[in-house]
C-alpha positions in Angstrom: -6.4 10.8 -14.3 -10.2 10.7 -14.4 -12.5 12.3 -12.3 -15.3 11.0 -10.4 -18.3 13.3 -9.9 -22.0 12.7 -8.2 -23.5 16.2 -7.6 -22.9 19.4 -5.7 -19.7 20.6 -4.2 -16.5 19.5 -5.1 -13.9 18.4 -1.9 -10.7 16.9 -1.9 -10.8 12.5 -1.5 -8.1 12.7 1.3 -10.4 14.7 3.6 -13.3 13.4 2.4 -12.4 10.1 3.1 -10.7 10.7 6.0 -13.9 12.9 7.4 -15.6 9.4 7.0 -13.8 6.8 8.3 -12.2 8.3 11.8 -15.9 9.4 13.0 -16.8 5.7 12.3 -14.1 4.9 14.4 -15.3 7.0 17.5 -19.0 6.1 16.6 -18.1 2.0 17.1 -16.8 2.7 20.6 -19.3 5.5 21.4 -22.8 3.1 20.1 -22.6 1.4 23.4 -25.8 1.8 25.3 -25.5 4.1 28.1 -25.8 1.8 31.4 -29.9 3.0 31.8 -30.6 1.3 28.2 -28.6 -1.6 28.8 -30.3 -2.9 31.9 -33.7 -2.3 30.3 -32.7 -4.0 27.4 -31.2 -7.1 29.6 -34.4 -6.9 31.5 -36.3 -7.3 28.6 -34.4 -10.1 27.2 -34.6 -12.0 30.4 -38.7 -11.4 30.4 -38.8 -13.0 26.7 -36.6 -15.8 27.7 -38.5 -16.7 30.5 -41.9 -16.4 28.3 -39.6 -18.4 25.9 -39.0 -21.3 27.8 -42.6 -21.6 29.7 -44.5 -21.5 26.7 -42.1 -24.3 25.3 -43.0 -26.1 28.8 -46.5 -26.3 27.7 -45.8 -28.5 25.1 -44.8 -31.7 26.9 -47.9 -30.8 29.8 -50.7 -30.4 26.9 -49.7 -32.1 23.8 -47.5 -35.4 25.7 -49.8 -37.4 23.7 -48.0 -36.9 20.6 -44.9 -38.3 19.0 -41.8 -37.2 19.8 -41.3 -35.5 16.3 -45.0 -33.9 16.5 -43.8 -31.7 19.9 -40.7 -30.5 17.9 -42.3 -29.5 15.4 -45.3 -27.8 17.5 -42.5 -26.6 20.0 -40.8 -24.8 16.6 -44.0 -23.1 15.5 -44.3 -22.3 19.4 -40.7 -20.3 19.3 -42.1 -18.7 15.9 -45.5 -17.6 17.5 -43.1 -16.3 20.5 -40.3 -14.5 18.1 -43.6 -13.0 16.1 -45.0 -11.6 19.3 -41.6 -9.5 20.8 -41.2 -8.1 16.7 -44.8 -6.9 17.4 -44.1 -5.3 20.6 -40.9 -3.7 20.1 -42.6 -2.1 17.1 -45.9 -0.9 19.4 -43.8 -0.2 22.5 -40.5 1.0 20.8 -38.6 -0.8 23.3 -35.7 -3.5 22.3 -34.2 -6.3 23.7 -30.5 -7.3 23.7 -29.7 -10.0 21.7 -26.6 -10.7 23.4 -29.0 -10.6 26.8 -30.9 -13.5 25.3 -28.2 -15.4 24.0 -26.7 -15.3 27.8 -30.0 -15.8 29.4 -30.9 -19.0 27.4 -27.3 -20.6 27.9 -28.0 -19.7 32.0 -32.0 -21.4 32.1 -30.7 -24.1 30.1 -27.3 -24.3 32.5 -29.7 -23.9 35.4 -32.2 -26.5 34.4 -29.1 -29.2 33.9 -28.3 -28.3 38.1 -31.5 -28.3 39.6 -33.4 -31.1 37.6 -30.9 -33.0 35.6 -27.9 -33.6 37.1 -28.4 -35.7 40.4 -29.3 -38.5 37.3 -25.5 -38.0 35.4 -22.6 -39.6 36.2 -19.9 -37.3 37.7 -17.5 -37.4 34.9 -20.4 -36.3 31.9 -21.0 -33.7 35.0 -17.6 -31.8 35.2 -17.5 -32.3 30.8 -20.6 -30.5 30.3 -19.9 -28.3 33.0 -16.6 -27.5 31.4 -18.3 -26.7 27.9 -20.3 -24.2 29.2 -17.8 -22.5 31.2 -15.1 -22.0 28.1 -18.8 -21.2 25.6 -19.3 -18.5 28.1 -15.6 -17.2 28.0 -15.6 -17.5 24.3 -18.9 -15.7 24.1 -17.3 -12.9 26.8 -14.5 -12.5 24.1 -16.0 -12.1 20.9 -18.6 -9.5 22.3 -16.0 -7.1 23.6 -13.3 -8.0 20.7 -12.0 -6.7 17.7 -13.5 -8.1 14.5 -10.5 -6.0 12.2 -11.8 -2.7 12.7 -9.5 -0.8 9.9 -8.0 2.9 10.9 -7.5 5.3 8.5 -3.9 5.4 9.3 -3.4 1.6 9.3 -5.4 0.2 6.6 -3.6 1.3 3.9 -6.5 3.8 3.0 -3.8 6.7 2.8 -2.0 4.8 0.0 -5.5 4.8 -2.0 -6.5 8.3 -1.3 -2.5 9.4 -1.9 -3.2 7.1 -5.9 -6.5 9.6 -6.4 -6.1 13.0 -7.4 -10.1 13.1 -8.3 -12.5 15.2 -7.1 -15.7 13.6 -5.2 -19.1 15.8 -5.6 -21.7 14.7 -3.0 -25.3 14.4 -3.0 -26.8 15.8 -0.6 -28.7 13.1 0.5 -26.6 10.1 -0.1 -22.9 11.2 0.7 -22.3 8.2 3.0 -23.0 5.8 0.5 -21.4 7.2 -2.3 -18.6 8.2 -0.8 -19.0 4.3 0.7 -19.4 3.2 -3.0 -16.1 5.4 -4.2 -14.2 3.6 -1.5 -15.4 -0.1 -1.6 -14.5 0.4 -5.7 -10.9 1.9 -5.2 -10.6 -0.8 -2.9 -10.9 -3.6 -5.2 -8.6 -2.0 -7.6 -6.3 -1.3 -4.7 -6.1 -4.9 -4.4 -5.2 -6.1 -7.5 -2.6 -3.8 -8.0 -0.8 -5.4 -4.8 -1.7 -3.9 -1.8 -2.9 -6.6 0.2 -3.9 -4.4 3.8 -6.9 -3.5 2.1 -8.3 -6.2 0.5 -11.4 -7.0 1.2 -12.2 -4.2 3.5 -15.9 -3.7 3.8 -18.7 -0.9 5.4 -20.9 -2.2 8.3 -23.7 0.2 8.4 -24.8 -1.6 11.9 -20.9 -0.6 13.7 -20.6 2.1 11.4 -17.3 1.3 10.5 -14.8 -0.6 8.3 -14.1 -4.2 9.1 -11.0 -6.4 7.8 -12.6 -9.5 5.7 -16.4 -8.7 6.8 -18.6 -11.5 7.2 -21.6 -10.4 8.2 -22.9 -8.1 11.9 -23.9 -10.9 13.9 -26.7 -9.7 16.4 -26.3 -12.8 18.7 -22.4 -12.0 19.1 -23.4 -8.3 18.9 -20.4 -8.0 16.8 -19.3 -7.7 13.4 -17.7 -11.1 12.1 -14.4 -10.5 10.3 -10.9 -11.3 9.8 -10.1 -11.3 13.7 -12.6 -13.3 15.1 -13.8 -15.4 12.2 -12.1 -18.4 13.8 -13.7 -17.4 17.2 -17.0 -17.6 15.9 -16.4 -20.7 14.3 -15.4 -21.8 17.5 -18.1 -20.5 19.5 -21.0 -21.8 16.7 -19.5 -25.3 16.9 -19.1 -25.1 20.8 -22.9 -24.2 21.4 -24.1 -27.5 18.5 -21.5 -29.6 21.2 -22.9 -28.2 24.5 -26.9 -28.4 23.3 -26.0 -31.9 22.2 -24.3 -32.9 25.3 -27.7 -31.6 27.1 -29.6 -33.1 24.8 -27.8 -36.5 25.5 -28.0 -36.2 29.4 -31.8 -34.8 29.2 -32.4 -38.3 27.2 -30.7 -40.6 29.8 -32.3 -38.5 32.5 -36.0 -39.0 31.2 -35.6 -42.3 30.2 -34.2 -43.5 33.8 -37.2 -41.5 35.3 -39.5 -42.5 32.7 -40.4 -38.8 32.4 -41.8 -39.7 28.7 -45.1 -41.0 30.5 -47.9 -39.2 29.8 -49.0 -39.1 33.4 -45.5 -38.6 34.6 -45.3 -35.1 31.9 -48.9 -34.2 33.0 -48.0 -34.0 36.5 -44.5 -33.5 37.3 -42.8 -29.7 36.2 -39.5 -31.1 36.7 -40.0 -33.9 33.5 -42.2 -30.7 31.9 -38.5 -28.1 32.1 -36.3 -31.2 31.0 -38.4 -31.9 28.0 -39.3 -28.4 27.0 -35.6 -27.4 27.3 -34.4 -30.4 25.6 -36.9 -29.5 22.8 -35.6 -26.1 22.6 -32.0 -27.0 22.3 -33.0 -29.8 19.5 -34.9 -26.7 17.6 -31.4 -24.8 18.3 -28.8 -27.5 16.6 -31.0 -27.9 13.6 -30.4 -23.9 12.6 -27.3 -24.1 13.8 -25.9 -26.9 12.1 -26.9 -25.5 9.0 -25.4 -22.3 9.5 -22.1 -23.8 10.5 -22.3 -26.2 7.3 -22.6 -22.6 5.2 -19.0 -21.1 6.9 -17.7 -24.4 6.4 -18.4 -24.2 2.5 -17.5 -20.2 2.7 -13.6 -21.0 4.1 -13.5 -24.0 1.3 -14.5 -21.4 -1.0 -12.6 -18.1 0.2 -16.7 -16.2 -0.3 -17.8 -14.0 2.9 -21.6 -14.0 3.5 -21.4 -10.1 2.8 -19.8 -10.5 -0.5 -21.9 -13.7 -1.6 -25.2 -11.2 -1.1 -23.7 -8.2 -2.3 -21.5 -9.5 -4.9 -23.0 -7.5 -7.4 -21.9 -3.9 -5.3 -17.9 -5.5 -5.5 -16.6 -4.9 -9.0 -14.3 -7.6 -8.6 -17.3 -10.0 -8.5 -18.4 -9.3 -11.6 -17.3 -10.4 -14.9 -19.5 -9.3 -17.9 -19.5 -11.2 -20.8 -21.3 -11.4 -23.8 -24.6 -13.0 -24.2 -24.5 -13.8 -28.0 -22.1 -13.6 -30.4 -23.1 -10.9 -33.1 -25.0 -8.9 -30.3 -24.7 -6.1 -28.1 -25.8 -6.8 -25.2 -24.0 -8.5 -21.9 -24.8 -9.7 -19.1 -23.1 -9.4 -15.3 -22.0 -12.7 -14.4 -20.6 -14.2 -10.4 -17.0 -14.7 -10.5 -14.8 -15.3 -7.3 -11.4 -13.7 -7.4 -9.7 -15.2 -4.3 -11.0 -18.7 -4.8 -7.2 -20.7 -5.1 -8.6 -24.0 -5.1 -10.5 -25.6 -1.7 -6.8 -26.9 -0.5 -5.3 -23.7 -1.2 -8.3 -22.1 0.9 -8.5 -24.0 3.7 -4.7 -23.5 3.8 -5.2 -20.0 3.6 -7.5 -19.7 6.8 -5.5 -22.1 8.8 -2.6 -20.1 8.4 -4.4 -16.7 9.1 -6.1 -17.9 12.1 -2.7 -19.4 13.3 -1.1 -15.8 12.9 -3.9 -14.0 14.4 -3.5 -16.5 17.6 0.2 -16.2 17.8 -0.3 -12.4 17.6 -2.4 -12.5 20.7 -0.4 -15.1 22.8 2.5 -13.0 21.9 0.9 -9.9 24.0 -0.2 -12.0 26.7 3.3 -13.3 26.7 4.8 -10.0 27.0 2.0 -9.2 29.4 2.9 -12.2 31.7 6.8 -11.6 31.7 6.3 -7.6 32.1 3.9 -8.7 35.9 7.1 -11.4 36.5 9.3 -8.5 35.8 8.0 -6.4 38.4 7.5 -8.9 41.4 11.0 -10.0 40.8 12.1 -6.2 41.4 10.0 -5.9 44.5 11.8 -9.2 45.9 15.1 -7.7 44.9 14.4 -4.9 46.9 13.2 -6.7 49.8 16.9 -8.4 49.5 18.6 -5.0 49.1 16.4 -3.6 53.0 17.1 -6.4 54.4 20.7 -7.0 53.1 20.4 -10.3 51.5 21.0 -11.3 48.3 23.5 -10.5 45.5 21.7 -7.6 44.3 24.5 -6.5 41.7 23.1 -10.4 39.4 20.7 -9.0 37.0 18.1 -10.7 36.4 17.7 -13.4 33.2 13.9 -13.7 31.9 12.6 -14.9 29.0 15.2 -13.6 26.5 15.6 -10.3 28.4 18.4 -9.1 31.0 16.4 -6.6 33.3 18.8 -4.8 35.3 18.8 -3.2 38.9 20.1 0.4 39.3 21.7 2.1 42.1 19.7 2.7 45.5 20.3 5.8 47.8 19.1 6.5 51.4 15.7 8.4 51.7 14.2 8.4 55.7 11.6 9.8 54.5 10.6 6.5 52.6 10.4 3.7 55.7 13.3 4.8 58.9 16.0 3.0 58.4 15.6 1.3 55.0 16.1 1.8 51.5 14.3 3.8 48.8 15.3 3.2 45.0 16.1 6.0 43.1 13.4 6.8 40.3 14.3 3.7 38.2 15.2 3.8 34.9 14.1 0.1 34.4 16.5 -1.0 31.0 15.5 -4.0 29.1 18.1 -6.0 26.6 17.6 -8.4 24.3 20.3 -11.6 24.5 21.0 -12.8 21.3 
């Protein structure tokens, strides 16, 4: 077979590659900021989301003269001017913010704007459904930040089956061993893929986790995650959630000014309250618009079968390229886009329905187990209740959810409560019923 060479020494691929991915694997746990960082980081994040929102409130206070359409567009050069300044200072002072921080932050102001200044104006049934939105945004949010995107082991990607098909040698530069070695891998899997493995298609490097992700998307700061094959439909999810919940403000902030009259410019000019509902409903109008047209792009990724990632970097995935000729009688050729795993938009959006629906079933199947194991065990402490107090036919095992879980022999032990029973150090047996 041929061999691959770069520069310098030579190594083996198997411990080469396997050198490179299971550090990545500690490394994605490890990057966590210790607890110091990560309240400096919040802290900072809840400073710039405060000077956020008050410079947005001095929108409708100095400028409620103009249109409705002028103060978006001034408040969107406002949260430019804003986003300009914190780049500039986290350069001078080397200090960062948490993007996930901010994310939260925003979603609380914007959740604690609709309580104090909003909501005595909305009728209580709008009131518990845009309640509700948040609360499910912010457990979905929770979720995807501590999930798993489809991080990929060395032991369970497959990766062993491509390093087992190479009997090359890799020589590394000294300077760019990652990469290449990043470069070797990315390759081998393409070809990996079309030769029928399907565990490692589409497996790609995230320099930001410093690992390999199942069907990589792109690192989402905001989620402070990678996007892949695990939570793609999660994010979805999410994205759509926060365009429903800023609407839904939007909406009530609209019937609350316009039963107060906030749009006045005297009203604006001297009331705060009509100042935080419009500046916050401005903001979460500047939000949808981005938003919107993010979520429009995934939409036309999944009727597509592209990832972000690949769409940008196509030219760095071999299977992306198709070289052709550029005319006839000549030598020379040009690298063209081709999409390998477009099937057709049906075929696609099949595709993701039905690998989001097994993902999903995957993890209500664990929380089922999880749920029946917790039954389990308060059944045996009532069963042993029974058995103290002499109640009960304790020789019945018990039925649960497919499973017979059976009770074993008890024998006296004062040491364990005077004149009761201890049981024996169980060995708890589960059976399938067929």
């Amino acid at each position: 077979m041929e061999r691959k060479t770069v520069t310098q020494d030579t190594v083996n691929f198997d411990c080469c590659l396997a050198a490179s991915l299971e550090p990545k694997m500690v490394l994605l746990g490890s990057q966590r900021p210790p607890p110091s960082s990560f309240i400096l980081s919040s802290f900072i994040s809840f400073v710039f989301v405060l000077l956020t929102q008050l410079t947005l409130a001095m929108v409708p206070r100095y400028f409620s003269s103009l249109p409705f359409l002028a103060m978006l567009a001034l408040s969107a050069l406002f949260l430019l001017a804003v986003t300009g300044f914190g780049s500039c200072c986290r350069r001078l002072v080397r200090v960062y913010a948490s993007a996930p921080a901010f994310v939260v932050f925003n979603a609380l102001f914007i959740w604690g704007v609709y309580i104090v200044v909003i909501r005595e104006a909305i009728p209580s049934f709008s009131d518990v459904v845009f309640n509700a939105e948040l609360s499910l945004l912010m457990i979905g949010y929770c979720r995807i930040l501590c999930g798993d995107p489809g991080l990929v082991t060395h032991e369970s990607s497959g990766l062993d089956k491509i390093s087992g098909n190479i009997d090359s040698e890799v020589k590394l530069d000294s300077e760019d061993d990652e990469l290449s070695l990043s470069h070797v891998c990315l390759e081998q899997h393409s070809k990996e893929a079309e030769e029928g493995y399907p565990e490692v298609r589409r497996v790609r490097y995230c320099k930001h986790c410093k690992a390999y992700i199942w069907g990589f998307d792109h690192h989402c700061p905001a989620f402070g995650n990678c996007i892949g094959q695990k939570n793609y439909a999660l994010f979805m999810a999410l994205l759509l959630g926060f365009i429903i919940a800023e609407s839904s403000f939007v909406a009530l902030s609209t019937q609350f000014i316009t039963e107060s009259g906030s749009m006045d410019e005297t009203v604006l000019e001297s009331n705060p309250a009509s100042n935080l509902a419009t500046s916050t409903m401005l903001f979460c109008i500047n939000q949808i618009l981005w938003q919107a047209v993010f979520f429009l792009w995934h939409i036309y990724c999944i009727c597509f079968n592209i990832k972000t990632d690949e769409w940008i970097n196509w030219k760095e995935y071999p299977e992306f390229q198709l070289t052709v000729q550029c005319q006839e009688g000549h030598n020379s050729f040009e690298t063209k886009f081709r999409n390998p795993y477009d099937k057709g938009i049906l075929s696609n959006l099949g595709e993701f329905l039905a690998a989001t629906r097994a993902h999903f079933g995957h993890v209500l199947k664990i929380q089922m187990l999880g749920y029946i194991q917790i039954i389990c065990l308060q059944k045996t402490k009532t069963r042993k209740r029974e058995m103290w107090l002499g109640e009960g036919d304790v020789s019945e095992p018990l039925a649960l959810s497919g499973y017979l879980y059976h009770d074993l022999e008890a024998v006296d032990d004062p040491d364990y409560l005077p004149g009761y029973t201890k049981w024996n150090n169980r060995k708890e047996a589960f059976r399938r019923l067929d």
